[in-house]
C-alpha positions, 0 to 999 in steps of 0.5 A, a space after each residue: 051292260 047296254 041297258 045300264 049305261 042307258 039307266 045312267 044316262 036318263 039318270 044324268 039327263 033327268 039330274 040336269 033337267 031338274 038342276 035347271 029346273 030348279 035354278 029356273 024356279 028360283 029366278 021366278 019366285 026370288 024376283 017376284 018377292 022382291 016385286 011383291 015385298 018392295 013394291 017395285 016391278 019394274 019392265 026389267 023384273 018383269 021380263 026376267 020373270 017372263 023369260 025364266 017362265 017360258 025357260 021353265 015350260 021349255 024345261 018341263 017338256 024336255 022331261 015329258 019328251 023324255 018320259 015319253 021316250 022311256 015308256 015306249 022304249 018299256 013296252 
């Protein structure tokens, strides 16, 4: 029964990781279209795009850690 509920809740952490993944990678490519398409890069465009960049690394080392964390619990 312990290794079941430990399954859900990778399940669950793996669900919100890629959840904010995805919202991470929609501000990246939405505002750089708008960028691209208008002509206009602003400062603030920029830094949304930076800041949405370096959220999405933070994102993709979580789930590293957590594959990590599940291959040494495997064997």
């Amino acid at each position: 029964m312990k290794k079941d509920l430990d399954l859900c809740q990778i399940g669950w952490k793996i669900r919100e990781l890629v959840h904010s993944l995805n919202n991470k990678l929609e501000v990246i490519v939405g505002r750089t279209e708008l960028a691209l398409y208008t002509g206009k890069c602003n400062r603030d465009i920029l830094e949304e795009i930076l800041n949405a960049s370096k959220d999405t690394l933070v994102l993709i080392k979580s789930l590293g850690q957590l594959g990590r964390e599940l291959s040494e619990q495997g064997g």
